[in-house]
C-alpha positions as CSV (number, residue, x, y, z in Angstrom):
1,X,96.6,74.4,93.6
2,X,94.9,77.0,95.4
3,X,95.7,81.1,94.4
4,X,97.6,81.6,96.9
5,X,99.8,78.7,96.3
6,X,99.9,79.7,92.7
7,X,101.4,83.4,93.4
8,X,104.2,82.0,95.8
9,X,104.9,79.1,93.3
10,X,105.8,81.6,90.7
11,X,107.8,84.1,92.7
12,X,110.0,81.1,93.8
13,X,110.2,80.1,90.3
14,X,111.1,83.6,88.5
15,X,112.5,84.8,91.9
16,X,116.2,85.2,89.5
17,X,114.9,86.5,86.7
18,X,113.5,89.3,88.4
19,X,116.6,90.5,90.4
20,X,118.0,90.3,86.4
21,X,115.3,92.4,85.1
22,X,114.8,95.3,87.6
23,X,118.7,96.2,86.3
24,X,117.4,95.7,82.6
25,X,115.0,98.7,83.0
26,X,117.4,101.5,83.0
27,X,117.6,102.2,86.5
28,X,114.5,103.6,87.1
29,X,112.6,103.3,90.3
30,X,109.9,100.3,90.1
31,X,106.5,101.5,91.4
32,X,104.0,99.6,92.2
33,X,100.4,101.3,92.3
34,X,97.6,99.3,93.8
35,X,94.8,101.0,91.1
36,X,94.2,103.0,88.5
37,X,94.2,106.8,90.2
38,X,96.9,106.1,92.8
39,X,98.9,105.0,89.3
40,X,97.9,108.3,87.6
41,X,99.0,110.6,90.7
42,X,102.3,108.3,90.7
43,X,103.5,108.7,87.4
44,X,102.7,112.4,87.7
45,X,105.2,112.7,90.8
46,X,107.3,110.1,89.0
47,X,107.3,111.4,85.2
48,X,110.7,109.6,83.3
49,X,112.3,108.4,86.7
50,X,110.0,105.3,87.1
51,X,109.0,102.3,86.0
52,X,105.0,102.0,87.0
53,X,102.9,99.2,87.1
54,X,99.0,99.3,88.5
55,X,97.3,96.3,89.5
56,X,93.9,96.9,89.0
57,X,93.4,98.8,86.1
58,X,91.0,101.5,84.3
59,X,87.1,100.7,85.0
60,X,88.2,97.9,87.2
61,X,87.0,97.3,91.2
62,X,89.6,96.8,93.6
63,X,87.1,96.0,96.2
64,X,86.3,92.9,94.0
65,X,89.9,91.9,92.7
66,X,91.5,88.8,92.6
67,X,95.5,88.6,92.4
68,X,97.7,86.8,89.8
69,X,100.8,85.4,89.5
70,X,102.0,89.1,87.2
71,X,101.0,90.8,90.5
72,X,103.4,88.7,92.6
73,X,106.2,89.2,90.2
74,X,105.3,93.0,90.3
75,X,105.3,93.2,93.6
76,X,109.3,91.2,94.3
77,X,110.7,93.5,91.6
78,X,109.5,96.8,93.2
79,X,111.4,99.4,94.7
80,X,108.2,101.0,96.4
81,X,104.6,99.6,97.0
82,X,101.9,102.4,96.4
83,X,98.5,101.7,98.3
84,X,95.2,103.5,99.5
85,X,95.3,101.3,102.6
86,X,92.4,101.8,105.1
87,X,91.9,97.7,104.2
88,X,90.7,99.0,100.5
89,X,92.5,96.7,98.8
90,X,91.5,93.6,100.5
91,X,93.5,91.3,98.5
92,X,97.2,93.5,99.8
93,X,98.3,91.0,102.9
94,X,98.3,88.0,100.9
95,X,99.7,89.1,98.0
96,X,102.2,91.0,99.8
97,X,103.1,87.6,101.5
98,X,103.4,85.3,98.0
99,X,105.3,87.8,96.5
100,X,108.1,87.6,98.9
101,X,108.3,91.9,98.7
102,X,111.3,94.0,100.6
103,X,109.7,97.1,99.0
104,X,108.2,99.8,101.5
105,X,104.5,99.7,101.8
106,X,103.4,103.1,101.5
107,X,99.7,103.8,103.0
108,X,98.9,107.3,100.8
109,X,96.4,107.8,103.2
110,X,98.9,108.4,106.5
111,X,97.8,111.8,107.6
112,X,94.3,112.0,106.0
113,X,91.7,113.2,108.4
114,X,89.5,110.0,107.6
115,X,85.8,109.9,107.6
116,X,83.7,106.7,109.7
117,X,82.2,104.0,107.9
118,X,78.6,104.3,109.1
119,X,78.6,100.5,108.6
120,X,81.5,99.9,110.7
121,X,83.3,97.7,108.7
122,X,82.8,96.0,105.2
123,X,83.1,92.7,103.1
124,X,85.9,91.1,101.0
125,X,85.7,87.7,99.3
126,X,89.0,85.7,100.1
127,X,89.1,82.4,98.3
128,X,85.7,82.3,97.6
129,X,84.3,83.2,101.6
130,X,83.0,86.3,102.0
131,X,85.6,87.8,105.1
132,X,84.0,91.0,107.2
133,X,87.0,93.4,108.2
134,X,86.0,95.5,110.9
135,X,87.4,98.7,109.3
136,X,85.7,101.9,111.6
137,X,86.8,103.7,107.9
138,X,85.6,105.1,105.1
139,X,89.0,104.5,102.5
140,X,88.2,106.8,99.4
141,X,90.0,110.0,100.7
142,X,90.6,110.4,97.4
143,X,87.5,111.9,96.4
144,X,88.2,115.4,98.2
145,X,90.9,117.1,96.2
146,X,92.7,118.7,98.8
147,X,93.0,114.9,100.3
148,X,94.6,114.2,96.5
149,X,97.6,116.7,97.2
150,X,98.3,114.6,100.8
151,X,98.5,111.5,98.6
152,X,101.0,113.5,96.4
153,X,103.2,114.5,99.3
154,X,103.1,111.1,100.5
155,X,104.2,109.5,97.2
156,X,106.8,112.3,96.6
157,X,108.6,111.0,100.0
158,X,108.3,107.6,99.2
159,X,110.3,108.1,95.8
160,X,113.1,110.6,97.7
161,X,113.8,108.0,100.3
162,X,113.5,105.1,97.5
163,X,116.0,107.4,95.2
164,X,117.7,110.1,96.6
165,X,119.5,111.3,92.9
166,X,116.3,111.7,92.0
167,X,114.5,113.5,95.1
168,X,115.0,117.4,93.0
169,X,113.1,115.9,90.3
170,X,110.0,114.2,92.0
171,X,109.9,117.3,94.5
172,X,109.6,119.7,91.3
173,X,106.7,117.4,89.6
174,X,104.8,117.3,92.9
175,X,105.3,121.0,93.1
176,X,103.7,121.8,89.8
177,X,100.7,119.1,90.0
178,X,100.2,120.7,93.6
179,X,99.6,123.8,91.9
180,X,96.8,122.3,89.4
181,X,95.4,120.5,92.0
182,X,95.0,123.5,94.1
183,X,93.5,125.5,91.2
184,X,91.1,122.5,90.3
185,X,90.0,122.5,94.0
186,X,88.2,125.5,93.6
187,X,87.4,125.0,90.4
188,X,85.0,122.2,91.9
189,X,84.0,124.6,94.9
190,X,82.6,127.1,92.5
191,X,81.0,124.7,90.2
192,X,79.3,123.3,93.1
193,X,78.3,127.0,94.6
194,X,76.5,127.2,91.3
195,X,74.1,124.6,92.0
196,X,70.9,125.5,93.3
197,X,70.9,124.3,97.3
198,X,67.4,121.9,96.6
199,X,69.3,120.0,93.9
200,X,72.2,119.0,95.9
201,X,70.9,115.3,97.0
202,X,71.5,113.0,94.6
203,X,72.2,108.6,94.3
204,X,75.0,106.7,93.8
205,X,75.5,102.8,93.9
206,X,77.4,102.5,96.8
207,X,79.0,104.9,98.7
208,X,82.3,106.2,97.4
209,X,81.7,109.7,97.5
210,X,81.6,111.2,101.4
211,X,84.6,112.6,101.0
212,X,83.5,114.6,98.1
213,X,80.4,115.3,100.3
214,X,82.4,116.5,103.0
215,X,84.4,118.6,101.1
216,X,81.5,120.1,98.5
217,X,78.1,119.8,99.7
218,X,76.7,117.3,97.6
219,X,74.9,115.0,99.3
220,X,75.1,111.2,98.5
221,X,72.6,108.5,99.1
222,X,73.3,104.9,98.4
223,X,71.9,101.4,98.5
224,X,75.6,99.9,99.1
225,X,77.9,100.4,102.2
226,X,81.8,102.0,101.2
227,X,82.7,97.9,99.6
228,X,80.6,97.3,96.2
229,X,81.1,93.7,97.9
230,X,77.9,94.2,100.4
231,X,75.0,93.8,98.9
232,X,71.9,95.8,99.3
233,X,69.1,93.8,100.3
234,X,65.6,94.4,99.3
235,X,64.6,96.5,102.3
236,X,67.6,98.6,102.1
237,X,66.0,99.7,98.3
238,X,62.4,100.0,100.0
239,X,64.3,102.5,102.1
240,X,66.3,104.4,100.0
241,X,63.6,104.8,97.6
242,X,61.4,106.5,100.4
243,X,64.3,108.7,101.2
244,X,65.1,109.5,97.5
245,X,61.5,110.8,97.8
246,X,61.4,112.5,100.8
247,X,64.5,114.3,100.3
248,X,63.6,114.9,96.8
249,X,66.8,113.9,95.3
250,X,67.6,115.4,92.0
251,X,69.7,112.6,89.9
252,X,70.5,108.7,90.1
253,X,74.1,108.1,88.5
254,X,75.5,104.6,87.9
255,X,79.1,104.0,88.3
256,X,82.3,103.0,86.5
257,X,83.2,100.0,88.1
258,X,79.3,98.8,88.7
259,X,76.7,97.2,87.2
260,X,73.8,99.4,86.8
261,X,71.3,97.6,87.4
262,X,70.6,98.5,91.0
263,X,70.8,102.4,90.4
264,X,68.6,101.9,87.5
265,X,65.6,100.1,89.9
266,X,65.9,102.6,92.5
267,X,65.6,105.4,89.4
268,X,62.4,103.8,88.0
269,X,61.0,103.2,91.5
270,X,61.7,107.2,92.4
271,X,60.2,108.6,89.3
272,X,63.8,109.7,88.1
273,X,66.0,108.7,85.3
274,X,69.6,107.8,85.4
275,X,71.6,110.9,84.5
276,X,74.8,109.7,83.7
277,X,78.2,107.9,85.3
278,X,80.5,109.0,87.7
279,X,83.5,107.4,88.0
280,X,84.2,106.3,91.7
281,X,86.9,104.0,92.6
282,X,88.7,103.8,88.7
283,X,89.8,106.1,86.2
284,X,88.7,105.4,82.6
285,X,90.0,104.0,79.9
286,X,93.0,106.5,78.0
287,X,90.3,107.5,75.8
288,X,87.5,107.6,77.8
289,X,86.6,111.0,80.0
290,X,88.6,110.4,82.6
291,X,92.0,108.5,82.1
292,X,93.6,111.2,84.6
293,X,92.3,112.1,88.1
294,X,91.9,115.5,87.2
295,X,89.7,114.1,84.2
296,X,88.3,112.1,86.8
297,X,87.2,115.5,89.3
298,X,86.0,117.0,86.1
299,X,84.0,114.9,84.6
300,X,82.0,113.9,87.9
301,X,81.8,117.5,88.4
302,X,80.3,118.1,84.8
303,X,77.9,115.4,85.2
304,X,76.6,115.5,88.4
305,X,76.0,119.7,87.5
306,X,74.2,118.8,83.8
307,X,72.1,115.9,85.2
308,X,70.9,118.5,88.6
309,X,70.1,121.0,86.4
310,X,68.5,119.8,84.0
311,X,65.1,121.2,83.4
């Protein structure tokens, strides 16, 4: 039995039990996030009035996930469906199919002015088969902050028209995280002012952060296309590593969600040294540096400014 056949097998079977459950949970709205930092900006709209489950979790890759039948069961019991969409989570359609869902699909990134993939599209394994989606867009909007507070007004409609008794509520919670993320927006412009303008080009592993490029002035070069799922072949690392050079890039960071071992040949073959992690497409673990997407902005923040100024 293939995975597919697997997820729909075991919403048929629990299909009963569900309808059951969602009145066990006190009445509060079932949310489903797609990953970690849509979760995180859902429960803060959210707070006591929801029940939240994310699918792929802290340090995990969405690009790269692979359903199960908990997903499917998730996704029949939920009252609203939270995504990035932009075909980021490549997995969505078919699950969204096994699972049987009513729930509203809600694409956090409606009214985002959304950046080009330069590539013009990326990969997603399906089954095994690598599958190219022709996607003209770049899907982490998230990494601007002021694109954060779209994704909060977005999810703060989606839980009014889910649950109008509770519409007072989710519109004062989005009110007051508006606020910090407003104030943490320029907290990141200044930090980034601070940097010296020579130091400003740095290397990720694959390219998750034009958005934050857009927005700050950082520049981002990367082996990898906006899906950790291409793979950088051997002349794409000659090139970067001339261009690292040339443009006298000041840091190489690894990622959350990656192995390192890419970054950490291009850092050797550049003269540079790996200064630290950012975390790209995931939060962290609770007790890691960023288990919140404000954590998330800071920490990136703090490391891409220690390792560029380092002497």
């Amino acid at each position: 039995m293939n995975r597919f056949s697997r997820l729909t097998f075991a919403c048929s079977v629990i299909s009963f039990g569900v309808l059951s459950g969602a009145v066990a949970q006190e009445n509060r709205l079932q949310v489903v996030a797609t990953f970690s930092i849509i979760g995180d900006l859902a429960r803060q709209v959210g707070g006591e009035r929801i029940e939240l489950k994310t699918l792929v979790g802290p340090n995990g890759d969405a690009h790269v996930y692979e359903p199960k039948p908990a997903d499917a069961i998730a996704l029949a019991r939920a009252d609203v469906v939270l995504v990035n969409g932009l075909l980021f989570e490549g997995f969505l359609s078919r699950l969204v199919e096994a699972s049987g869902t009513a729930a509203p699909i809600v694409e956090l990134t409606q009214g985002i002015d959304i950046l080009e993939d330069p590539a013009g599209g990326h990969y997603h394994f399906v089954n095994g088969e690598a599958v190219f989606h022709a996607a003209p867009n770049d899907p982490h909007a998230w990494q601007s902050v002021v694109n954060a507070k779209l994704y909060v007004e977005n999810i703060a409609e989606a839980f009014c028209a889910a649950d109008a008794g509770g519409c007072a509520d989710y519109q004062a919670n989005a009110a007051v995280y508006f606020d910090e993320l407003t104030a943490l927006d320029e907290e990141v412009r200044q930090a980034i002012a601070a940097i010296p303008e020579d130091k400003r080009v740095v290397v990720v592993a694959h390219h998750a952060f034009r958005y934050f490029e857009d927005a700050y002035g950082i520049t981002f070069l990367s082996p990898q296309g906006v899906s950790t799922e291409s793979e950088a072949s051997a002349a794409d690392v000659a090139g970067l590593v001339r261009e690292v050079r040339e443009r006298r890039a000041s840091a190489v960071f690894a990622e959350n969600i990656s192995d390192a071992r890419l970054v950490e040949q291009i850092a050797a073959e550049a003269g540079l040294t790996l200064g630290g992690t950012l975390f790209s497409d995931a939060l962290s673990g609770p007790e890691g540096p960023a288990s919140t997407y404000v954590d998330l902005i800071r920490a990136n923040v703090a490391t891409i400014t220690s390792a560029v100024t380092a002497d």
